[in-house]
ZALUM-747744 format. One record per residue (C-alpha): residue number from 1; x, y, z. Coordinates in steps of 0.5 Angstrom, whole numbers, plus 500, padded with zeros to 3 digits. Each point is the difference from the previous one (the first is absolute). Example, Ala and Ser with C-alpha at 12.3 -4.5 7.8 and 13.67 -1.06 7.14 Angstrom:
BEGIN
pt nr 1; X 525; Y 491; Z 516 $
pt nr 2; X 502; Y 507; Z 498 $
***
This chain:
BEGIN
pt nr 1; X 693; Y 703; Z 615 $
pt nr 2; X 508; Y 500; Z 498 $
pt nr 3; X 498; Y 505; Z 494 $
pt nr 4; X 497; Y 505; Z 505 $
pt nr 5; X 507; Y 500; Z 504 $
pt nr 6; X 504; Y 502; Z 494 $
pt nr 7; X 501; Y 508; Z 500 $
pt nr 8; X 507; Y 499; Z 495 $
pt nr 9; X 502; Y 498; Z 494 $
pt nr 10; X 506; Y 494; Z 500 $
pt nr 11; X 503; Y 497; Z 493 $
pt nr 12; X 499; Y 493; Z 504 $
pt nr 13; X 492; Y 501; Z 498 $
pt nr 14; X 503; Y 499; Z 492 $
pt nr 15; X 504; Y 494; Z 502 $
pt nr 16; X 498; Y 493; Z 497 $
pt nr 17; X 497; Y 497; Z 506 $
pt nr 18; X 504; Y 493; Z 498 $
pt nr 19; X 506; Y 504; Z 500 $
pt nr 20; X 499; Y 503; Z 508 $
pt nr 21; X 498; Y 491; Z 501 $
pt nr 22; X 506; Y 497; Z 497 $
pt nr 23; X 504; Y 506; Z 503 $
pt nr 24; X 497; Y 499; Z 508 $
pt nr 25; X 500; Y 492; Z 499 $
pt nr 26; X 508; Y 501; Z 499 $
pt nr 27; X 502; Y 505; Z 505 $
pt nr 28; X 496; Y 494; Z 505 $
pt nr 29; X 506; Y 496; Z 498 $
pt nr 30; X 506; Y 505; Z 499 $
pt nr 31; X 498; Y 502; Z 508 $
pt nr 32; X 500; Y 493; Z 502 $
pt nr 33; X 508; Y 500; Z 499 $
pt nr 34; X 501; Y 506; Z 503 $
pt nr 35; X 504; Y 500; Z 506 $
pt nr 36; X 502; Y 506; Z 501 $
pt nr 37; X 496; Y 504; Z 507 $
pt nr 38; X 503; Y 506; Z 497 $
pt nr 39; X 497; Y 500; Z 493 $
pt nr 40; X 494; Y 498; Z 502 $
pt nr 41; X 500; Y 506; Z 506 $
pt nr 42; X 501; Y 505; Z 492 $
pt nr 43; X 496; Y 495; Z 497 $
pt nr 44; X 494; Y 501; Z 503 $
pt nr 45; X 501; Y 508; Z 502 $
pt nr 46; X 501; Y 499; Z 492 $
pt nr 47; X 493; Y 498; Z 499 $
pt nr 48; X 497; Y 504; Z 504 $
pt nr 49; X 501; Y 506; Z 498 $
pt nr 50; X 499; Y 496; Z 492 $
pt nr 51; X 493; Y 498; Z 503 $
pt nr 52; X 499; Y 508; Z 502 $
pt nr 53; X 503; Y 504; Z 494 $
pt nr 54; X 495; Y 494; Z 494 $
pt nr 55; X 495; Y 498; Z 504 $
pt nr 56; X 496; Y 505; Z 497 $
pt nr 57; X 495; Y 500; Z 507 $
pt nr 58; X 499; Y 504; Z 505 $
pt nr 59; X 504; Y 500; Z 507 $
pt nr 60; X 494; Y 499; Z 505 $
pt nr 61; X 498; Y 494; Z 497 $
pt nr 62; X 506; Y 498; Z 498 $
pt nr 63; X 503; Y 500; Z 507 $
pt nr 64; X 494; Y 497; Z 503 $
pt nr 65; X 502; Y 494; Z 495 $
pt nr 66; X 508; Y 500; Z 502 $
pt nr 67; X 497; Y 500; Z 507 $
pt nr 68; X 497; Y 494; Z 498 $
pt nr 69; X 505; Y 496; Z 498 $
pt nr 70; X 505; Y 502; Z 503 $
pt nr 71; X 497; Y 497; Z 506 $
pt nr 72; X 498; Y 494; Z 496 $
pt nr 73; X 507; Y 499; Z 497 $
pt nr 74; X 503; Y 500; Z 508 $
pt nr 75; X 496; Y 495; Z 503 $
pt nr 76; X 502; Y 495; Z 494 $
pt nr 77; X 507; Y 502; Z 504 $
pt nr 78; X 498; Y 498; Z 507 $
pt nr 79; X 501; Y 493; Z 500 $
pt nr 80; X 508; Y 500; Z 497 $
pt nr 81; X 501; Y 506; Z 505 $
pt nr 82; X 497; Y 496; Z 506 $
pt nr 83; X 502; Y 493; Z 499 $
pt nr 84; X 507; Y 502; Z 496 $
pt nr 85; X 506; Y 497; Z 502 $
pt nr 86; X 507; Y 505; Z 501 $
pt nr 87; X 504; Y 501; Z 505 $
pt nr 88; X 500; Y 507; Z 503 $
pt nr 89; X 493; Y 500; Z 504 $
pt nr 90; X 496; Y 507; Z 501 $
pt nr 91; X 495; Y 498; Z 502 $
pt nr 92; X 497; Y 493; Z 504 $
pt nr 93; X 494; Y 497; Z 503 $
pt nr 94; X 498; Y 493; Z 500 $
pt nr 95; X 500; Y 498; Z 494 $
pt nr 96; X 501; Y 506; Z 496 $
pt nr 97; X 507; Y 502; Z 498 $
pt nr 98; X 502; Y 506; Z 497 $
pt nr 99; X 507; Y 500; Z 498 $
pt nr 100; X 504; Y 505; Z 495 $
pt nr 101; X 500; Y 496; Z 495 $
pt nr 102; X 493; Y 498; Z 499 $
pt nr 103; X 498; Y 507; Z 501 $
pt nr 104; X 505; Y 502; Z 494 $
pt nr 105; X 497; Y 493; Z 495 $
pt nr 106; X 492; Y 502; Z 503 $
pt nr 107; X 502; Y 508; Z 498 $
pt nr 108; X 502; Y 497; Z 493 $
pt nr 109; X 495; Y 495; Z 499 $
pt nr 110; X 494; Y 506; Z 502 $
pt nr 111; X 504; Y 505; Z 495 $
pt nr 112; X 500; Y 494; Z 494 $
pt nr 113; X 492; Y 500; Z 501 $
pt nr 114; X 500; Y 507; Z 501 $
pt nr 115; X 504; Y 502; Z 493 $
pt nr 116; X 496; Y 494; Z 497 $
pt nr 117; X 493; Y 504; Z 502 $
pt nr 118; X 502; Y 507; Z 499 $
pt nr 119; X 502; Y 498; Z 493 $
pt nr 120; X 494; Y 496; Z 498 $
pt nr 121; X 496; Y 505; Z 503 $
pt nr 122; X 503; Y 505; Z 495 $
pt nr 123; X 497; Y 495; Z 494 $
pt nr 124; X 493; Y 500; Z 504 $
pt nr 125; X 500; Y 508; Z 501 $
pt nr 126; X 502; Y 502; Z 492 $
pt nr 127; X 497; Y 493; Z 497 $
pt nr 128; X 492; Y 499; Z 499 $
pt nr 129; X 498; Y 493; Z 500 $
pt nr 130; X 495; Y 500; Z 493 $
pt nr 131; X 507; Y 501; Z 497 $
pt nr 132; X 504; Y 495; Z 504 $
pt nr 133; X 495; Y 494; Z 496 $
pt nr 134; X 501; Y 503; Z 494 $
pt nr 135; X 507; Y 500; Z 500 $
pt nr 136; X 501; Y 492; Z 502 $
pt nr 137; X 495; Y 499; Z 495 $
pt nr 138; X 503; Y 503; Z 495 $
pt nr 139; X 507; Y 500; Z 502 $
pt nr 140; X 500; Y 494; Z 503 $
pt nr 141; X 495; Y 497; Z 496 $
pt nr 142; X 497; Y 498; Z 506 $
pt nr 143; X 492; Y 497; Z 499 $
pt nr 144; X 495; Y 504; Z 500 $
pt nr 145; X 495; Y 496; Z 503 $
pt nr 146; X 504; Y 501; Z 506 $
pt nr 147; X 502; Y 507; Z 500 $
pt nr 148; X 493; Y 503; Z 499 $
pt nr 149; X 498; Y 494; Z 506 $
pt nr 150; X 505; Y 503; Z 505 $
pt nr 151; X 498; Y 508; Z 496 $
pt nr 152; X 494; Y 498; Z 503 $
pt nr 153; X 501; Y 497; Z 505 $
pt nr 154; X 504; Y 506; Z 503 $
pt nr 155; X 494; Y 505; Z 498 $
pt nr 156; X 496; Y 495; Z 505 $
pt nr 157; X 504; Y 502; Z 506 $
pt nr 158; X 497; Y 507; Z 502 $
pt nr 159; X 493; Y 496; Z 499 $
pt nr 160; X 502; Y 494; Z 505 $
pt nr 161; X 502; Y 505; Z 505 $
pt nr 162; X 494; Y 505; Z 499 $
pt nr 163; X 495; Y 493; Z 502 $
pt nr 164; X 505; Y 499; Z 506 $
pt nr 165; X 498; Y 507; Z 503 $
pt nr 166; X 492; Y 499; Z 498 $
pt nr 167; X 501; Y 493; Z 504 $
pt nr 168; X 503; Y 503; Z 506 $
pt nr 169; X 496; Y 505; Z 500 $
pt nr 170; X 493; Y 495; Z 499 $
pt nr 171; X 502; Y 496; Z 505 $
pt nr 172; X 502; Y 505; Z 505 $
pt nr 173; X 493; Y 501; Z 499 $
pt nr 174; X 498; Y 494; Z 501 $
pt nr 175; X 504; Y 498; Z 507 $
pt nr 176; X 495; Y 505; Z 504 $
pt nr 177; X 495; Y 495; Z 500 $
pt nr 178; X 503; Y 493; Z 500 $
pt nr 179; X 504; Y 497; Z 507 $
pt nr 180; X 507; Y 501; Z 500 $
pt nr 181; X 501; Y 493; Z 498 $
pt nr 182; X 498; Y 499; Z 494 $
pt nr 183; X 506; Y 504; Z 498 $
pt nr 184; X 506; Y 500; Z 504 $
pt nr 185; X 506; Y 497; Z 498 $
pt nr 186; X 501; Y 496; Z 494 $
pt nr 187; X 492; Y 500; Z 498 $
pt nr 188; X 502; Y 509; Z 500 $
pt nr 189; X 505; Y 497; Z 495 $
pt nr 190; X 495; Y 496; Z 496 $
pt nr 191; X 495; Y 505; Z 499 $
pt nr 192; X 506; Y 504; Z 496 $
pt nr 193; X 503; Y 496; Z 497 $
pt nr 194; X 494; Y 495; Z 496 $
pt nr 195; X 496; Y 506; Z 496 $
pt nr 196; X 506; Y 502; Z 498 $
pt nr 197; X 503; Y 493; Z 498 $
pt nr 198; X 493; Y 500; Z 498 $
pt nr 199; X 500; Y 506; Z 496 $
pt nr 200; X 506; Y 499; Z 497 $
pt nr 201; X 500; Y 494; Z 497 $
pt nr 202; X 492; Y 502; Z 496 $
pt nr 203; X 504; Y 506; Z 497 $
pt nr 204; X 506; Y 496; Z 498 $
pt nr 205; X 496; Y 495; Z 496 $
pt nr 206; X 495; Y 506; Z 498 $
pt nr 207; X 506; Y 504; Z 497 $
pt nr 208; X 503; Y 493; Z 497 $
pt nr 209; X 494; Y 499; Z 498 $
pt nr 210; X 500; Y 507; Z 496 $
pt nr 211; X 506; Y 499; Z 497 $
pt nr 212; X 499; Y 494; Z 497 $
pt nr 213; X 494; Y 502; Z 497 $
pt nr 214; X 504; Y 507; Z 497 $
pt nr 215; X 504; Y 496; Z 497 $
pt nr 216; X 506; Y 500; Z 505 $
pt nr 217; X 505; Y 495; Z 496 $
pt nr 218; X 508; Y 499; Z 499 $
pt nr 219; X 499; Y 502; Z 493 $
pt nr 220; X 502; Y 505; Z 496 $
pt nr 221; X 497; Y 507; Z 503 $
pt nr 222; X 501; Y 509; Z 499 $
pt nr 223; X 502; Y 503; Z 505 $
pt nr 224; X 498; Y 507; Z 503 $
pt nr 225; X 507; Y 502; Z 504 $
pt nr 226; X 506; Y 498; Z 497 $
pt nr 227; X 506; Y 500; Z 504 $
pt nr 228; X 507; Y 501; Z 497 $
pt nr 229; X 507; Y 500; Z 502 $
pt nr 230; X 503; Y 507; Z 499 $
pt nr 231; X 506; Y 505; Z 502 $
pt nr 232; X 497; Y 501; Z 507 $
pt nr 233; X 500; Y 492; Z 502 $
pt nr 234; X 509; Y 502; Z 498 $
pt nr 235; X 500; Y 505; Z 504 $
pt nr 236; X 495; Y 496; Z 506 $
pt nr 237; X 506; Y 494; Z 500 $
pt nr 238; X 506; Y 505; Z 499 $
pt nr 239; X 498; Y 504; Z 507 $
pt nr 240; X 498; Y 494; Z 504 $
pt nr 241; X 507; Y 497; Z 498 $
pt nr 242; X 504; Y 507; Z 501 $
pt nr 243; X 495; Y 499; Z 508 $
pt nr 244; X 504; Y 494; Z 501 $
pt nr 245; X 507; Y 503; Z 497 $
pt nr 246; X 500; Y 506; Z 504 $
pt nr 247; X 498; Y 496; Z 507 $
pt nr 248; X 505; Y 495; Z 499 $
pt nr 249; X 505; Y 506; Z 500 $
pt nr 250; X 497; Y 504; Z 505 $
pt nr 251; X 501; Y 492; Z 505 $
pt nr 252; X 506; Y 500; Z 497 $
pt nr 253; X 504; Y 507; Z 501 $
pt nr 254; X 496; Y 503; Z 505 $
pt nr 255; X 498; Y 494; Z 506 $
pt nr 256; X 496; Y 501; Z 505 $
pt nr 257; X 500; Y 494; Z 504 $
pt nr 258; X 506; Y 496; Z 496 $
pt nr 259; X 496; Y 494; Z 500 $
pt nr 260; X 502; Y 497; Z 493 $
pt nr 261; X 497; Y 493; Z 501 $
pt nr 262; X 494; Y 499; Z 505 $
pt nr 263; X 501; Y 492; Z 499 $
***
């Protein structure tokens, strides 16, 4: 589905996929010191337009997807911006107490999240999976029997979610002519989710089964992709250092709201 959103070509599809893993799971960490409002505010502009300009995809699904997880990435703010401590209150009722300060630490906390999202969705845009698992198998040395196992796994997917709208769609069907209570609350529940509980796990034996048998081991193998580390990896780490460089800069000589340390 993601294939058919892209309309452009980015530099970042021929970036080794271990490259763009190593390089988020570090950004993870380096966020986590970074207390700076300011920088995070140039940050996250920063990585927005980053996502826009190399993502490679079409702004309508793409925007639909930011909507998304703009949302989901405020709601994990909520707690610390209700239940906060500070000393300036903005806003109190009852046992929810909005202050400066928690409104600044939830702001921040939502824009860690945010830069974290968009800079994984960037490698989720420009990066096919086939090319993820080869890449740990063959950079990583990652076995193969568990590479294919998650590859095909992933491939299941969009199976498990056709079966789920066949179901609802039976079993729409089949409620006409039943009495009401034999299908509401938990037993609507279980009447979803023990076939495809069901289902799930005869595909999975079936599929280990089938692996198994086409000879699936840890031993030596061909491969048909071969992922390699190459000048456009260079060029990925030195862009996303220069983000982080030129967003600190920004927070530094030109503050927006002057919060240095949001602790």
């Amino acid at each position: 589905m993601i294939e058919s959103w892209i309309n452009r070509y980015s530099f970042l599809q021929d970036v080794n996929p271990v490259t763009k893993i190593i390089s988020a799971i570090i950004i993870f960490f380096v966020l986590l010191f970074i207390h700076n409002f300011d920088m995070m505010v140039y940050l996250t502009l920063l990585m927005f337009v980053y996502l826009i300009i190399f993502s490679g995809i079409k702004l309508k699904p793409l925007f639909i997807v930011l909507t998304i997880v703009t949302v989901l990435s405020m709601t994990s703010s909520l707690f610390m911006l209700f239940y906060g401590e500070g000393e300036r209150t903005l806003f109190k009722f009852y046992f929810i107490h909005i202050t400066w300060e928690s409104l600044t630490r939830s702001s921040h906390l939502f824009m860690r999240s945010f830069v974290v999202t968009l800079y994984g969705m960037a490698i989720a845009f420009t990066t096919r999976i086939v090319m993820i698992f080869y890449s740990l198998m063959i950079n990583l040395k990652l076995k193969p029997k568990y590479a294919y196992g998650f590859m095909a796994a992933i491939r299941m997917v969009p199976i498990f979610i056709d079966e789920a709208i066949r179901l609802r769609k039976a079993l729409k069907m089949r409620y006409q002519v039943i009495d009401k209570k034999f299908y509401n609350g938990l037993n609507r529940v279980n009447h979803y989710l023990i076939p495809l509980l069901s289902q799930s796990i005869r595909k999975a034996h079936r599929l280990a089964v089938a692996m198994e048998t086409k000879g699936f081991t840890n031993g030596k193998r061909t491969y048909y992709y071969h992922p390699k580390f190459s000048k456009f990896d260079v060029l990925y780490i030195i862009l996303t250092i220069v983000i982080f460089i030129i967003a600190m800069v920004l927070g530094d000589h030109f503050p927006i709201f002057n919060i240095n340390d949001v602790r």
